[in-house]
N, C-alpha and C positions, 0 to 999 in steps of 0.2 A: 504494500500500500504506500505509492508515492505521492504524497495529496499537497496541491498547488496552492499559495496560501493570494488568493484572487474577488474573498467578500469584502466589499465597500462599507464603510460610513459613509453616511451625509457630509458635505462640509460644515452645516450648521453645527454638529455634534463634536465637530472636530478643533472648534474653536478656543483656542486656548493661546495665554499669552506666551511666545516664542521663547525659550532657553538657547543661548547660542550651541550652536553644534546639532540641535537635540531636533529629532526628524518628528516632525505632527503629521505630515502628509501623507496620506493611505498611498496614493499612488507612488510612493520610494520607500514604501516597507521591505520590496525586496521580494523573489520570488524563490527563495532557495526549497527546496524541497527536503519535507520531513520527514525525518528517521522511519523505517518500514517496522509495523510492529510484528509485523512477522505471526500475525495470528493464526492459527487452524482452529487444533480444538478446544477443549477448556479441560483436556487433562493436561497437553501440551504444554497450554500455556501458563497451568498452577503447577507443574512438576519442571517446565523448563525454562522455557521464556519469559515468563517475572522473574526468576529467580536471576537470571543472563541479565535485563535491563535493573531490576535493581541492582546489582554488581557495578553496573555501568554508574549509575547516578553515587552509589559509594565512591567508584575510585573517579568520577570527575566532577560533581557537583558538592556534594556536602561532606563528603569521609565516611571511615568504618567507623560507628558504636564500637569502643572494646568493649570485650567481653567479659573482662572481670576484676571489674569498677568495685567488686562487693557486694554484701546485701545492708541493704539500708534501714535504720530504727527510726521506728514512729513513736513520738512524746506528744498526747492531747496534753498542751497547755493551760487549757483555757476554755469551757464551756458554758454558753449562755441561752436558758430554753424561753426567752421572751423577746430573741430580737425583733430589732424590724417592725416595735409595736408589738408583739408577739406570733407575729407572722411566722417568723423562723427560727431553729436553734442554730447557734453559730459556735463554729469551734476553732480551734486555732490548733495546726499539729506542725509540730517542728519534725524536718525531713533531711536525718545525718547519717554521714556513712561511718561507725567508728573503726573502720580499717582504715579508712581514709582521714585523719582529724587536721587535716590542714585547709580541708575545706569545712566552711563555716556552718553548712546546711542550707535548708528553705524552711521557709514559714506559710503554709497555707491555711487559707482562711476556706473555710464551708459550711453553708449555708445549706441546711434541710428544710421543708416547709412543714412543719410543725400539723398540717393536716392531711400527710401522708406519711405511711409505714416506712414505704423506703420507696426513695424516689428514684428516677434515671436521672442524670446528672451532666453538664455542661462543665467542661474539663479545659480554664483556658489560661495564659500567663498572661499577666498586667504589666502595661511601662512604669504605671506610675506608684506602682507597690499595693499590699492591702487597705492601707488609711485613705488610697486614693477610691477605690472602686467602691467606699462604702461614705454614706454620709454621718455613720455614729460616734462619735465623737471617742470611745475608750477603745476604738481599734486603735492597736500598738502603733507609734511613727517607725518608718522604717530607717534604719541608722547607716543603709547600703548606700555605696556609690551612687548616683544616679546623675541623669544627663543632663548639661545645665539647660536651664528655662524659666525668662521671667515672667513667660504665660502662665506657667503652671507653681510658678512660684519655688524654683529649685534654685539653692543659693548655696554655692562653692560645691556643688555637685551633692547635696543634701538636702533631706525632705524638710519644709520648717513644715508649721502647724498649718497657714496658709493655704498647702498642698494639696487639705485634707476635702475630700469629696469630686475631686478637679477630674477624674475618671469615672465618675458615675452614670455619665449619659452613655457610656460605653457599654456600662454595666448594669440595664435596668432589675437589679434584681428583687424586687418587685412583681413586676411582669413575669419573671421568669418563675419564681416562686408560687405565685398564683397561677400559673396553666402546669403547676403539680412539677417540677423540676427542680434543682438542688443544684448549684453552683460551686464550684472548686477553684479558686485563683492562688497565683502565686507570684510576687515580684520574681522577673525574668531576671532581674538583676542579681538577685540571691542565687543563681546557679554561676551566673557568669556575668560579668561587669561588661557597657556593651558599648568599650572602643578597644583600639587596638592594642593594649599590652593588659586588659580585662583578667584575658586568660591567667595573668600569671596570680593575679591572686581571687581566681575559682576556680572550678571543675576540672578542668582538662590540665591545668600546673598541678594539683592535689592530688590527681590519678595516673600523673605520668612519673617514668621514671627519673628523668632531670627534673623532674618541677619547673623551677621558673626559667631554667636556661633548656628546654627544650626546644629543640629542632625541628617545625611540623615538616614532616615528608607529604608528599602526593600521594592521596587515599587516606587522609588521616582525617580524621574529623575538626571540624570548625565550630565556631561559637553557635550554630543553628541545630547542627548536631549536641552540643553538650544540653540549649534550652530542651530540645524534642526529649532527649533522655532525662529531663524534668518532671515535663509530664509524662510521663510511663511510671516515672515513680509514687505521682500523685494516684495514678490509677492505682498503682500498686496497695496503697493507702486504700484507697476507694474497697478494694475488694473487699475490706474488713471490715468498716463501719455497716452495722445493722441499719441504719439510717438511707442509706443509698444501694441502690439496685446497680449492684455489681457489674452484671449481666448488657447493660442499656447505660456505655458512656458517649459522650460527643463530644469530641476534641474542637475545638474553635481559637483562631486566632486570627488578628491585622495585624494588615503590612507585612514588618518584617518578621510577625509573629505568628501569620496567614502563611509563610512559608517555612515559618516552625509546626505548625498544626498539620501540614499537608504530610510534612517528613516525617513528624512524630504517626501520623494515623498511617502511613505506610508502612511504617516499621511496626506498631503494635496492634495487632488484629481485634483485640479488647476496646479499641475503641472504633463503636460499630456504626458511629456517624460520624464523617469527617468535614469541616466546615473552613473555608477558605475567605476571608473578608478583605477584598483590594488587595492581595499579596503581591499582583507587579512579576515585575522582574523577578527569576531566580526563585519563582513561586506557581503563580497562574496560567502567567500569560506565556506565550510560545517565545523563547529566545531568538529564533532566524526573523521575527518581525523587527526589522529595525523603526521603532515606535515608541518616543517615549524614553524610559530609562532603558535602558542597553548592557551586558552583558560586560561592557569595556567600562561603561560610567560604574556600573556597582561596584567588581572588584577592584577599582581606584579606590573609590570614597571606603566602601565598606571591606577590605581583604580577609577581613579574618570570621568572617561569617561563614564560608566556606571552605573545601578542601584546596591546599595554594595551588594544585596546577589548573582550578577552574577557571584562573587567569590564564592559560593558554589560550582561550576562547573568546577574548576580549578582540572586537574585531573579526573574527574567527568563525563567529557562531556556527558556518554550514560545517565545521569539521569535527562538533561537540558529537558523540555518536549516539546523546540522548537529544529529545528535547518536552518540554514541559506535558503536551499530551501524552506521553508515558509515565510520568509522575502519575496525573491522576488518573489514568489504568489501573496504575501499582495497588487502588482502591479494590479495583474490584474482586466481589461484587458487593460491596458494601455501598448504601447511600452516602457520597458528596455532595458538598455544596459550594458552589463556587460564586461569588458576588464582587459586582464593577459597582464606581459610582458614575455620573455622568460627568461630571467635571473632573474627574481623577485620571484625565490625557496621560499622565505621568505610570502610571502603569500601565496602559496598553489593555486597553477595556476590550477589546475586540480581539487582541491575544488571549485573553481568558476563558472568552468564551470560545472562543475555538481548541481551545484544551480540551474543553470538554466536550465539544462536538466531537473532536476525532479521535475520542478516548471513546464514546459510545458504541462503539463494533463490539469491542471487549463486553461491554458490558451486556451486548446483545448474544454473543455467544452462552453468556448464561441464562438467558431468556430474560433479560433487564433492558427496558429502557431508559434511554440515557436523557439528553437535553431534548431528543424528540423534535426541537425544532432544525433549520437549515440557514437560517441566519438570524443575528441576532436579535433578540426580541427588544419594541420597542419599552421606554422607559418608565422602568413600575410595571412591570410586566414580566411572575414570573414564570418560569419554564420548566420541563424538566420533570424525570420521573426519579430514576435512580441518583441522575446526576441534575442535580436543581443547578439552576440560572436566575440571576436578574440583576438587571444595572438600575442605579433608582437615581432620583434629582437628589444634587447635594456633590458637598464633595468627599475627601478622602477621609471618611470615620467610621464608626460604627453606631448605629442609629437603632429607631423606635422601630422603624419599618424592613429593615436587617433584620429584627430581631423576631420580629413577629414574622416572618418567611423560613428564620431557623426555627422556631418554634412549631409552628405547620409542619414543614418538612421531618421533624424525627417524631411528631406525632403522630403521624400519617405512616410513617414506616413502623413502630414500634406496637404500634394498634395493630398491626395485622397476625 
């Protein structure tokens, strides 16, 4: 399957103010043609062919996960059965490896709804830590690194008090608690500090053998690798609380946390709904689209998010021998969910959704429909069976109407 990348936007949709260098114009995306996924059958391709393109995306996009990081201790902190107004119980569980004590842990926060036995549960990491995603005042401040912002009120790379509620529209948990759902966040920054010398004092210095004078080799895992193996350990967690339904998790993330959720729900089969919000480049959208943020621009700005010879492909893209619609294959047959905004040009909204267009054969070999439609649907408008779509008004966040199309979508699949 050699598939021609030839579907239009409008120009009206396409409008957006010009970044020097950076291409907006559909017609100079470039027509290089997509990696064959080499489908037949669906024992072929769960005994052979995932296993070959995931290999691929280990040794050239994000690294190998080691394999023996340890087992990790859960400490509940902290429990309270009237949050939220007494909507929810919330608990606080500290997440350390004690073979590993040079790394600090994570702190997650979760949310059960208080009128349910054990709920299914939304599994996602926060930029801006716990005290951000919650608006209650006695969630702990978070004492981690974090990136500077005097939008968000982060001062010398620290949370003040300020901070506190500043991720909440992100996170209506509210809404999510009342359609019967349990929520599980963790500052992304607690597994790994997220610029480029992060790693040396988190995950990947703590679990290697030079620590902070390590050498990352080609195939080695990057900072997108260390958050994915974050949550896996949250799930890990998840399995034991009576509270939450083991069985029914949905891994969710933005940005560049949308392309931590994609790699974490590929890697971990436990989480049985995968949910992608504007992840962009190096996420969603197809790499050979030059559209947008670009494969050369990421691993400039961002290198150490990924495995280092993913920078061989800056410029390069037709010779990466993956490209993003194999990612979200790597799904199936589990429901994805993949989401653009309309003003979010800067990921390549129409690379996203053609991830998932041409991820849908796969899915159809299991007898799954995928996005179901042939070109992009228009705006507020979603799509999609196994593989949900939609681009809404607004620009690059995570919103009321996000949330309610995730909330459809694993109600829809989990009821059956």
């Amino acid at each position: 399957m050699r598939t021609t990348l030839f579907l239009l936007l409008t120009a009206s949709a396409l409008a957006q103010t010009p970044r020097p260098g950076v291409n907006y114009d559909e017609a100079k995306v470039g027509t290089d043609p997509l990696p064959d996924l080499k489908l037949t059958t669906v024992d072929d391709w769960t005994q052979k062919r995932r296993p070959e393109i995931f290999k691929l995306f280990e040794d050239h996009v994000y690294g190998k996960t080691p394999a023996d990081i340890g087992a990790p201790k859960f400490e509940v902190t902290a429990t309270k059965t009237d949050a939220l107004g007494g909507l929810a119980t919330r608990k606080f569980i500290h997440i350390s490896l004690p073979s590993r004590p040079d790394w600090p842990g994570m702190d997650v926060m979760l949310h059960t709804p208080n009128a349910t036995k054990a709920a299914p549960c939304f599994v996602g990491l926060s930029f801006g830590g716990n005290h951000a995603v919650s608006t209650e005042t006695d969630v702990p401040l978070s004492t981690r690194w974090m990136r500077e912002s005097k939008e968000k009120n982060i001062v010398d790379h620290r949370a003040t008090e300020a901070t506190r509620g500043t991720e909440s529209s992100r996170w209506p948990l509210e809404m999510i608690l009342k359609r019967g759902f349990a929520v599980a966040t963790a500052y992304y920054g607690d597994i790994e500090p997220d610029h480029a010398d992060g790693w040396k004092e988190g995950l990947r210095a703590a679990v290697s053998k030079d620590g902070a004078n390590t050498v990352w080799k080609d195939g080695e895992w990057g900072a997108i690798g260390a958050w994915s193996w974050g949550l896996s350990r949250i799930a890990d967690y998840l399995q034991t609380d009576p509270q939450v339904d083991g069985k029914h998790l949905a891994v969710i993330g933005h940005s560049r946390l949308g392309k931590t959720s994609l790699w974490a729900g590929v890697q971990d089969t436990r989480f049985g709904v995968v949910i992608s919000n504007d992840s962009g480049e190096g996420g969603a959208a197809l790499m050979r689209r030059d559209f947008g943020e670009t494969t050369a621009i990421i691993t400039k700005a961002f290198p150490h998010w990924f495995t280092p010879n993913y920078k061989n492909y800056a410029g390069n893209a037709a010779a990466c021998p993956v490209d993003m619609h194999m990612l979200i294959a790597l799904a199936a047959p589990r429901p994805i969910y993949i989401a653009s905004a309309a003003e979010d040009h800067w990921a390549d909204q129409k690379g996203e959704f053609l991830s998932g267009k041409f991820a849908s054969p796969v899915y159809a070999r299991f007898g799954k429909q995928g996005v179901v439609v042939e070109a992009q649907p228009a705006i507020d408008t979603p799509v999609g069976d196994f593989i949900g779509y939609h681009i809404r008004t607004g620009k690059h966040d995570v919103t009321d109407f996000d949330w309610t199309q995730y909330l459809n979508f694993a109600t829809r699949h989990w009821s059956k």
